[in-house]
mmCIF file of the N, C-alpha and C atoms, coordinates in Angstrom:
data_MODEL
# 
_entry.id   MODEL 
# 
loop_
_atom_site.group_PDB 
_atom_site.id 
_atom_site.type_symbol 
_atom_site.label_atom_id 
_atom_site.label_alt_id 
_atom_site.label_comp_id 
_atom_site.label_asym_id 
_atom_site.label_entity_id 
_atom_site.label_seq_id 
_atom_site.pdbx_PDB_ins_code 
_atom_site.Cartn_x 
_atom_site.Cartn_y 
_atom_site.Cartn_z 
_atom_site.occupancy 
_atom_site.B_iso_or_equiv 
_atom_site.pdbx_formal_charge 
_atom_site.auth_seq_id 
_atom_site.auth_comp_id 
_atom_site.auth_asym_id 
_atom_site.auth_atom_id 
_atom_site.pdbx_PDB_model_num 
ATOM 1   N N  . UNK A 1 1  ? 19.307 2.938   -2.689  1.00 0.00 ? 1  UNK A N  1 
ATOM 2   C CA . UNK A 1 1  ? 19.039 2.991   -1.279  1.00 0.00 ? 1  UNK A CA 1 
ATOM 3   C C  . UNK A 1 1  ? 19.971 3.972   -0.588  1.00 0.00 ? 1  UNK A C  1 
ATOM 4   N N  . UNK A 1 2  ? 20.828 4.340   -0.966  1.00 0.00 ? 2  UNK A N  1 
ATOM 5   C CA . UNK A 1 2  ? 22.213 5.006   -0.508  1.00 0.00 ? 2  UNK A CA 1 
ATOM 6   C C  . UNK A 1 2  ? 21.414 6.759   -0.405  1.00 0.00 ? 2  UNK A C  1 
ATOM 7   N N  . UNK A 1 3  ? 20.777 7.431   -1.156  1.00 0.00 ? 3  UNK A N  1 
ATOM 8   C CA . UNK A 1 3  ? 19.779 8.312   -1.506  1.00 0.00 ? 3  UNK A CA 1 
ATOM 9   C C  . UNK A 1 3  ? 19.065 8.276   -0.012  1.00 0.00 ? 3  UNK A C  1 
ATOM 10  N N  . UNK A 1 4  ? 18.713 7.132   0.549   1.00 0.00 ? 4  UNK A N  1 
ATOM 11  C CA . UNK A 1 4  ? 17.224 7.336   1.589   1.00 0.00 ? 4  UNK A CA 1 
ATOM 12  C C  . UNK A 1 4  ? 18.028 7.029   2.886   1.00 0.00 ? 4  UNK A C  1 
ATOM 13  N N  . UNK A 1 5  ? 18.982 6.525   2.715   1.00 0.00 ? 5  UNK A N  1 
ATOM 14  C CA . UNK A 1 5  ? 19.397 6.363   4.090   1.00 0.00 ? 5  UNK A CA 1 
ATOM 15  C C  . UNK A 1 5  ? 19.602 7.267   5.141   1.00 0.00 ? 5  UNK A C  1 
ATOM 16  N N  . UNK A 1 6  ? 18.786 7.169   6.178   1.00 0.00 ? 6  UNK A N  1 
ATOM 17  C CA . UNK A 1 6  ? 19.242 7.854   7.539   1.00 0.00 ? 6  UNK A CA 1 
ATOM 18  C C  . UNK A 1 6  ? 17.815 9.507   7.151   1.00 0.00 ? 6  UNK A C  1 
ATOM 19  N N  . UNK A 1 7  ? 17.311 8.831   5.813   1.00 0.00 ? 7  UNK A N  1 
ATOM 20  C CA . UNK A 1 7  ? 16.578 10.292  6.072   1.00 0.00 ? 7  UNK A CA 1 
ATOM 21  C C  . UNK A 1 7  ? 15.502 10.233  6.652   1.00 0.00 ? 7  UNK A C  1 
ATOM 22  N N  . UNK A 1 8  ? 14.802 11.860  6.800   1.00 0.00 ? 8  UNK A N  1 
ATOM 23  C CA . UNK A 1 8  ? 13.484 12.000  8.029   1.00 0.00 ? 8  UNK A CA 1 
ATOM 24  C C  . UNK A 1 8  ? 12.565 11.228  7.760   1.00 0.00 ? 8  UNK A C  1 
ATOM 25  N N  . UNK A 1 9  ? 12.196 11.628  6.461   1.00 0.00 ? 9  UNK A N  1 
ATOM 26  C CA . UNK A 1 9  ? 11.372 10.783  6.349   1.00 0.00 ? 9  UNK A CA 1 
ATOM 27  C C  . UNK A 1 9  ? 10.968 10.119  4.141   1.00 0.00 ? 9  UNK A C  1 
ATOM 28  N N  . UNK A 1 10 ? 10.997 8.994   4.125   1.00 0.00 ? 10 UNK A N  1 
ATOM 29  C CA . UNK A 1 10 ? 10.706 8.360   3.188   1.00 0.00 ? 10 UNK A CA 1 
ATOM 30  C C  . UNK A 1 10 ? 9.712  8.332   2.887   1.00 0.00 ? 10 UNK A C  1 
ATOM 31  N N  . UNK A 1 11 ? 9.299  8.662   1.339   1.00 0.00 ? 11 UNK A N  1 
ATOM 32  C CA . UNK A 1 11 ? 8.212  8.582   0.390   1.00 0.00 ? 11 UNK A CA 1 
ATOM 33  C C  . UNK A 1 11 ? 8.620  7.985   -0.624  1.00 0.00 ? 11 UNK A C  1 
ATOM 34  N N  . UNK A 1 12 ? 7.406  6.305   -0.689  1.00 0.00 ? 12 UNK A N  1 
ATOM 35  C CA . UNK A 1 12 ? 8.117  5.788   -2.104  1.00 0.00 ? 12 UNK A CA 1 
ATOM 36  C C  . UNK A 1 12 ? 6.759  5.343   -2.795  1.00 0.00 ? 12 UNK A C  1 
ATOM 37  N N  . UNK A 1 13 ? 6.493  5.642   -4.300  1.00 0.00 ? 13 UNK A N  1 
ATOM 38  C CA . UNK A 1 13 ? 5.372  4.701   -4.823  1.00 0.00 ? 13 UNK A CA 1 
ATOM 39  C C  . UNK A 1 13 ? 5.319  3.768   -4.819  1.00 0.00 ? 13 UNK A C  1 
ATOM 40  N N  . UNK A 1 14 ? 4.315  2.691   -4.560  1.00 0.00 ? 14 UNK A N  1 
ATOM 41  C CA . UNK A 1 14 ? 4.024  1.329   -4.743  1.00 0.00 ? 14 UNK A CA 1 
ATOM 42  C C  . UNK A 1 14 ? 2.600  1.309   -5.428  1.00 0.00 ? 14 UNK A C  1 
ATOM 43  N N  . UNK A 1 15 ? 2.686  0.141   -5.643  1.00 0.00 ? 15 UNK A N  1 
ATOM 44  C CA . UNK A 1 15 ? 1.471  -0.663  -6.264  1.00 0.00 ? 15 UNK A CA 1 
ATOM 45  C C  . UNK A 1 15 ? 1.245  -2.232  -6.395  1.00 0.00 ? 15 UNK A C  1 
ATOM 46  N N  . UNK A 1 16 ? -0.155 -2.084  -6.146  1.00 0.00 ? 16 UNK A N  1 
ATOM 47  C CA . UNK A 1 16 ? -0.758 -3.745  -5.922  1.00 0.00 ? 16 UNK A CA 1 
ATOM 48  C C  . UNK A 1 16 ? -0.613 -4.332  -7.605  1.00 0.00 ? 16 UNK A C  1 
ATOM 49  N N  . UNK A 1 17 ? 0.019  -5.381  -7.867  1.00 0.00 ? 17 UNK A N  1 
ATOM 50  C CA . UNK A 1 17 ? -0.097 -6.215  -9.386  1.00 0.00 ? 17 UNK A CA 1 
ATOM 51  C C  . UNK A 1 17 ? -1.197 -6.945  -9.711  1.00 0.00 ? 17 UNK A C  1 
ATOM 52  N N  . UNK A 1 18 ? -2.163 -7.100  -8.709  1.00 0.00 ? 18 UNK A N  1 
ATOM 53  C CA . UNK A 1 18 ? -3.366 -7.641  -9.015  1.00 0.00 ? 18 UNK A CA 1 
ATOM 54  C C  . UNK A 1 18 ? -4.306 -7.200  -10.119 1.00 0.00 ? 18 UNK A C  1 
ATOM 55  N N  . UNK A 1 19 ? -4.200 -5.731  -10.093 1.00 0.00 ? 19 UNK A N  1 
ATOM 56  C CA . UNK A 1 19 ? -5.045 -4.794  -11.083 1.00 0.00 ? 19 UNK A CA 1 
ATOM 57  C C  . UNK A 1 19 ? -4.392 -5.191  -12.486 1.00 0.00 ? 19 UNK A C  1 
ATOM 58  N N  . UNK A 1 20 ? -3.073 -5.425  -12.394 1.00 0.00 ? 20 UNK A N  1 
ATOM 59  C CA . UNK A 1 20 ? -2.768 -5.372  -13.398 1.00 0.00 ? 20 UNK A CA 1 
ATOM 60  C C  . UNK A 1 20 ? -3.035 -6.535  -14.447 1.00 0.00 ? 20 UNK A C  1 
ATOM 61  N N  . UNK A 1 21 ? -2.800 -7.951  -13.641 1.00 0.00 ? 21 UNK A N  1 
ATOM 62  C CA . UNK A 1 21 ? -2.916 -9.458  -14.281 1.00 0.00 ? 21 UNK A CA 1 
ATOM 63  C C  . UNK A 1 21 ? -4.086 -9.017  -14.925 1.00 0.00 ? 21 UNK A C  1 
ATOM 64  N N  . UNK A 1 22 ? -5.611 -8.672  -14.010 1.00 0.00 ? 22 UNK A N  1 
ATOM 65  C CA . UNK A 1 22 ? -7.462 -8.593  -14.109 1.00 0.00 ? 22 UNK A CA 1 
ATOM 66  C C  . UNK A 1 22 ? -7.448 -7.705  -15.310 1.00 0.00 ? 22 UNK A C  1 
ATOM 67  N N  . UNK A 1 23 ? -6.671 -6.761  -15.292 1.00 0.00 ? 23 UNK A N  1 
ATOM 68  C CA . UNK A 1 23 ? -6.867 -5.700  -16.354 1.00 0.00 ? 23 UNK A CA 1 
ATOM 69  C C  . UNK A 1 23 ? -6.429 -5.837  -17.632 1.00 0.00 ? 23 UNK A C  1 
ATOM 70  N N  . UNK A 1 24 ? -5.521 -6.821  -18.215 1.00 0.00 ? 24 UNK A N  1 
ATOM 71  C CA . UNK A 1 24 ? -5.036 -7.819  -18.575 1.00 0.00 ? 24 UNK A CA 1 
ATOM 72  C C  . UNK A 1 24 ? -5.522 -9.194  -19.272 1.00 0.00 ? 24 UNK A C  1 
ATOM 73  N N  . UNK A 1 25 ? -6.122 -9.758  -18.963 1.00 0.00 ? 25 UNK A N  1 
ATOM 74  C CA . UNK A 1 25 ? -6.509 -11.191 -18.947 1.00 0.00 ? 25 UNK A CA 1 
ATOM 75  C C  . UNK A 1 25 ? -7.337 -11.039 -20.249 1.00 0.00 ? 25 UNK A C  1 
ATOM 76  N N  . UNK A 1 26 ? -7.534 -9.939  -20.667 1.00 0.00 ? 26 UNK A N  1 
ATOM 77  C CA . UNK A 1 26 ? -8.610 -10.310 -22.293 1.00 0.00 ? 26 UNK A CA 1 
ATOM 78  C C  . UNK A 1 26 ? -7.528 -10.113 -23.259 1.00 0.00 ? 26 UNK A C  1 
ATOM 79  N N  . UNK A 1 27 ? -5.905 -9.627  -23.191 1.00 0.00 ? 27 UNK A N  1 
ATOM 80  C CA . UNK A 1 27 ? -5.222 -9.870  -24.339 1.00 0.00 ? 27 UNK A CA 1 
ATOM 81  C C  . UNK A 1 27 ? -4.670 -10.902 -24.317 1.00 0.00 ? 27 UNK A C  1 
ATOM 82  N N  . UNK A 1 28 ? -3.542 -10.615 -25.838 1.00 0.00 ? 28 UNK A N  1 
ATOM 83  C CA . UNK A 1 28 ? -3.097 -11.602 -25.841 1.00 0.00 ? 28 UNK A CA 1 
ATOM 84  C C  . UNK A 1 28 ? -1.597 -12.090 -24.860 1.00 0.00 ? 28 UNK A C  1 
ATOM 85  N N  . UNK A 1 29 ? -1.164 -13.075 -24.786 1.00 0.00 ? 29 UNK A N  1 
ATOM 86  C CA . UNK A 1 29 ? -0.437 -14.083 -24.010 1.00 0.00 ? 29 UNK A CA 1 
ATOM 87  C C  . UNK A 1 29 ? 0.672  -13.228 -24.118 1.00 0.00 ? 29 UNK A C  1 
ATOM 88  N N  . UNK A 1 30 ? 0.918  -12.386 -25.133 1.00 0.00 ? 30 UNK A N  1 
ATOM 89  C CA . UNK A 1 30 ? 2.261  -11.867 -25.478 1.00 0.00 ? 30 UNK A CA 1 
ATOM 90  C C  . UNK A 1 30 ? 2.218  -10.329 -25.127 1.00 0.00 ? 30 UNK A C  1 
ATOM 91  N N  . UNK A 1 31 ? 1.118  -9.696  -25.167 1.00 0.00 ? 31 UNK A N  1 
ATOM 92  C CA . UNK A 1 31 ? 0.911  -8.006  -24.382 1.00 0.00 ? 31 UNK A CA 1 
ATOM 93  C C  . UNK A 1 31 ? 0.767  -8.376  -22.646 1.00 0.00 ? 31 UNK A C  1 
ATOM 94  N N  . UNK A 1 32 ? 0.167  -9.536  -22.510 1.00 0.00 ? 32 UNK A N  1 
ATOM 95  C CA . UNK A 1 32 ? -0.145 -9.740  -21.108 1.00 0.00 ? 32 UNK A CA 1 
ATOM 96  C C  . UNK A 1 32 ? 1.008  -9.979  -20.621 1.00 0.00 ? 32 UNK A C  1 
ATOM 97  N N  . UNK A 1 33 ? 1.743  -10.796 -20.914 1.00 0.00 ? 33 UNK A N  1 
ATOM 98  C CA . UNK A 1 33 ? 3.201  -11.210 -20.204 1.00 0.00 ? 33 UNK A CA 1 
ATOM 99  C C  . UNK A 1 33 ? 4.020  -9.302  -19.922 1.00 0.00 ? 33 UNK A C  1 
ATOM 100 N N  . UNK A 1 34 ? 4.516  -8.901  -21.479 1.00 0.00 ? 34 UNK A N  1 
ATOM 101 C CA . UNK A 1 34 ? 5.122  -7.690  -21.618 1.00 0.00 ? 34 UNK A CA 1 
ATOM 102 C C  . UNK A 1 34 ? 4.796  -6.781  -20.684 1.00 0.00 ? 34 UNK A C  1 
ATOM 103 N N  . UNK A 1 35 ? 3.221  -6.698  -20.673 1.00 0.00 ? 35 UNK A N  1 
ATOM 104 C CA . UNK A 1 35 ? 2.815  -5.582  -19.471 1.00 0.00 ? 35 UNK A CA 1 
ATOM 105 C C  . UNK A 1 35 ? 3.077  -5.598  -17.691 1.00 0.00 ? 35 UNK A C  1 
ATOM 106 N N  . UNK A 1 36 ? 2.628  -6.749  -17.350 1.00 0.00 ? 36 UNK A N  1 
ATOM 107 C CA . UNK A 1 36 ? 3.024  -7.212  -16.501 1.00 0.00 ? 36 UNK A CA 1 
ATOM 108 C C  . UNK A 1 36 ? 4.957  -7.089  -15.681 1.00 0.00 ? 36 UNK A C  1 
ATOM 109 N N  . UNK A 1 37 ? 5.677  -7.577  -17.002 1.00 0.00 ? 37 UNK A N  1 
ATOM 110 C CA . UNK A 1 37 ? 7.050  -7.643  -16.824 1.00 0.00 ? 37 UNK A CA 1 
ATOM 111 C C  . UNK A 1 37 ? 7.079  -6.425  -16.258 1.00 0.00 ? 37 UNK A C  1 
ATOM 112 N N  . UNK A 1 38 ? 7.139  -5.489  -17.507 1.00 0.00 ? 38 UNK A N  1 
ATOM 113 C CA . UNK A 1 38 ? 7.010  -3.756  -17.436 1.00 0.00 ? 38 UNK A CA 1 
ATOM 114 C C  . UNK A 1 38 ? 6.939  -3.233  -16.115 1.00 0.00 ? 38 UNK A C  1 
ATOM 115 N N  . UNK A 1 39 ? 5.334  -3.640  -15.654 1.00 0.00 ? 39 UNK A N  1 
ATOM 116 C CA . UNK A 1 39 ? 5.359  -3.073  -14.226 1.00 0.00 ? 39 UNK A CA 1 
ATOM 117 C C  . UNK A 1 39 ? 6.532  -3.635  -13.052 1.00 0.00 ? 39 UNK A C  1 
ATOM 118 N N  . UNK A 1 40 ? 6.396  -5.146  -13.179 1.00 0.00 ? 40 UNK A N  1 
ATOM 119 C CA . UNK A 1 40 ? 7.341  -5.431  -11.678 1.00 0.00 ? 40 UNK A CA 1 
ATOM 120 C C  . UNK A 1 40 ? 8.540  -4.570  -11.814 1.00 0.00 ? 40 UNK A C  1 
ATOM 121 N N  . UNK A 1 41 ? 8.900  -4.140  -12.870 1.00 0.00 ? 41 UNK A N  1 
ATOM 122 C CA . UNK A 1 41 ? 10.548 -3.673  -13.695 1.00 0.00 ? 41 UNK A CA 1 
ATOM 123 C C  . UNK A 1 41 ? 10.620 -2.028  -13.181 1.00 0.00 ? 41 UNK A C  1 
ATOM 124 N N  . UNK A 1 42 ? 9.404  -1.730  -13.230 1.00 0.00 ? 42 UNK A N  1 
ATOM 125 C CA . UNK A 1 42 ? 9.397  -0.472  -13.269 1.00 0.00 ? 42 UNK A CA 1 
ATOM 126 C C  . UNK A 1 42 ? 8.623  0.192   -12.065 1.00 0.00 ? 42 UNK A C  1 
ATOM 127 N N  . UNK A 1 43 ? 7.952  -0.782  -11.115 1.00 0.00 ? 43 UNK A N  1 
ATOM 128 C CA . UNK A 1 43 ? 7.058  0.143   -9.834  1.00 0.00 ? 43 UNK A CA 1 
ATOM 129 C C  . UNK A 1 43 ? 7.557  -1.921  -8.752  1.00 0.00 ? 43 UNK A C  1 
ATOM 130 N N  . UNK A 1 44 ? 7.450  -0.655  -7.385  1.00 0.00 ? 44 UNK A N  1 
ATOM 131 C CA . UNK A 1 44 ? 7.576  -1.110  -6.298  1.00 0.00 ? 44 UNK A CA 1 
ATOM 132 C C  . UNK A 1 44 ? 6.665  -1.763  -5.919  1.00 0.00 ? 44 UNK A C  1 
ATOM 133 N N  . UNK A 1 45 ? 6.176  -3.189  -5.695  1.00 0.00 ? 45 UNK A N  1 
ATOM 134 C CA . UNK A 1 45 ? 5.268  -3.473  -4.770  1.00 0.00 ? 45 UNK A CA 1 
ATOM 135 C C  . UNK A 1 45 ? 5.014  -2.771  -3.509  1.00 0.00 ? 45 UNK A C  1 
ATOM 136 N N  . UNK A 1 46 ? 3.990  -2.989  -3.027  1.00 0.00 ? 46 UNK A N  1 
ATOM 137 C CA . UNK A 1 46 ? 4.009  -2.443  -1.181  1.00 0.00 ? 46 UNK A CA 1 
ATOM 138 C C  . UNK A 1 46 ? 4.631  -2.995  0.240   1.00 0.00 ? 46 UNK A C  1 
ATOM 139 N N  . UNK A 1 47 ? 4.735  -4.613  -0.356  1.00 0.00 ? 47 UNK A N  1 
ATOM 140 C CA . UNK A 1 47 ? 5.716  -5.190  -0.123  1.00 0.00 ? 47 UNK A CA 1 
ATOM 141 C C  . UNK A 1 47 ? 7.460  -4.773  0.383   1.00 0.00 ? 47 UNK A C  1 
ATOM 142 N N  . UNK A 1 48 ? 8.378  -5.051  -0.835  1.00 0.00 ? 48 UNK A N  1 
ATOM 143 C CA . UNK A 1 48 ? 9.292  -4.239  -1.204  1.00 0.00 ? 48 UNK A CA 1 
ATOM 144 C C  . UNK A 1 48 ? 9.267  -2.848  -0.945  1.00 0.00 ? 48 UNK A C  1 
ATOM 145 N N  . UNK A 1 49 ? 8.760  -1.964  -0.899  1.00 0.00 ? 49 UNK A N  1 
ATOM 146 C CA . UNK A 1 49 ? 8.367  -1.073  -0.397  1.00 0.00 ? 49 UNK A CA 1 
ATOM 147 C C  . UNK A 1 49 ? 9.049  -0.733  0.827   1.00 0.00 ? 49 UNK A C  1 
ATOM 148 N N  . UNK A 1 50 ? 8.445  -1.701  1.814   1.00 0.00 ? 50 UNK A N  1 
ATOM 149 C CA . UNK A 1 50 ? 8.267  -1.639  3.034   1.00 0.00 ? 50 UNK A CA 1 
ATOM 150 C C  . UNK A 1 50 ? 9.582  -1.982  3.681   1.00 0.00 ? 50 UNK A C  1 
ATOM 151 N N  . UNK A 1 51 ? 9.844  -3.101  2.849   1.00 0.00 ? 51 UNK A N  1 
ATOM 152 C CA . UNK A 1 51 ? 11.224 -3.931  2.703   1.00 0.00 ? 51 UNK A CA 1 
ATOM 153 C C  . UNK A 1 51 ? 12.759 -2.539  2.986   1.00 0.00 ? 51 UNK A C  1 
ATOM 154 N N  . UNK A 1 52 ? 12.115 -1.964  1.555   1.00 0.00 ? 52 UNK A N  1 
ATOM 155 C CA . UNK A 1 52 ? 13.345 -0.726  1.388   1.00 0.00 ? 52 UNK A CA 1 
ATOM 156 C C  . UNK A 1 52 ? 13.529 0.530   2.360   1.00 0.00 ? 52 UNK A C  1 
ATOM 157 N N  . UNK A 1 53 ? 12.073 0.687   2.867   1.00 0.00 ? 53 UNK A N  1 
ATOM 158 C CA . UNK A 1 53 ? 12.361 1.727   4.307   1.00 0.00 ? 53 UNK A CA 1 
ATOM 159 C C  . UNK A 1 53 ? 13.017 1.066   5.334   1.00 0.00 ? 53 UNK A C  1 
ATOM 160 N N  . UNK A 1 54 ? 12.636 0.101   6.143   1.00 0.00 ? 54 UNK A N  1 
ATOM 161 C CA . UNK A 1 54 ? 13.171 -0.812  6.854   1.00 0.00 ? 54 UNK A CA 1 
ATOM 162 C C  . UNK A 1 54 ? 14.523 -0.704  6.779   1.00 0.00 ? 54 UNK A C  1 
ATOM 163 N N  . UNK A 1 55 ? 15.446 -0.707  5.416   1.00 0.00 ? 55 UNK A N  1 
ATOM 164 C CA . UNK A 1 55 ? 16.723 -1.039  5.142   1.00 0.00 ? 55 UNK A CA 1 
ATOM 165 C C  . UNK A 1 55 ? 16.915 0.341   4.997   1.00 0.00 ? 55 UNK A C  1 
ATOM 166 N N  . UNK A 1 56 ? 16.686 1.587   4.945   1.00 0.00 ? 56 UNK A N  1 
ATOM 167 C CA . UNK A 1 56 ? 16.664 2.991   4.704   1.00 0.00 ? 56 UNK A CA 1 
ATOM 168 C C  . UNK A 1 56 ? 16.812 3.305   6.089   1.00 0.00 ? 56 UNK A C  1 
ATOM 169 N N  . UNK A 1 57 ? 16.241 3.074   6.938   1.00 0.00 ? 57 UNK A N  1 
ATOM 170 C CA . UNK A 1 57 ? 15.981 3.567   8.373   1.00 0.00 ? 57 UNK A CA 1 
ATOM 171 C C  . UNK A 1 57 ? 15.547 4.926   8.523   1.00 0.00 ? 57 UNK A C  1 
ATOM 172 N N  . UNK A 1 58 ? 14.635 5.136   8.048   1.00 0.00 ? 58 UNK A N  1 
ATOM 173 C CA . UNK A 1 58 ? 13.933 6.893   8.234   1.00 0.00 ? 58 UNK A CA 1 
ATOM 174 C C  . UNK A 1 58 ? 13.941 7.107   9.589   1.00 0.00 ? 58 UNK A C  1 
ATOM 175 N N  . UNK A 1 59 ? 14.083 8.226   9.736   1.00 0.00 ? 59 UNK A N  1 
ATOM 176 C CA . UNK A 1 59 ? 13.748 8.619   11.322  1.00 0.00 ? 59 UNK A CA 1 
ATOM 177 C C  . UNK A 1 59 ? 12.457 8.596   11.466  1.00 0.00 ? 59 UNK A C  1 
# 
């Protein structure tokens, strides 16, 4: 966060996890969990997201 603070303006990826569970749901218990983890670990909800500009304060 130290990176975004106070700047003009903030650009961050997010993504909805919904696609991911649906896209998902025909393996098994043990790729489905892993994948899942993966994403929260590795991409921003839109949520959080929103959360982190807020605390960034873009102009």
């Amino acid at each position: 966060m130290a990176l975004a603070a106070g700047t003009d303006l903030l650009l961050h990826e997010a993504i909805g996890f919904d696609w991911v569970q649906d896209d998902y749901k025909e393996t098994d218990a043990a790729t489905r969990t892993a994948t899942i983890e993966h994403h929260r670990k590795s991409h921003t909800s839109p949520a959080d997201a929103g959360s982190l500009a807020a605390a960034a304060g873009p102009r």
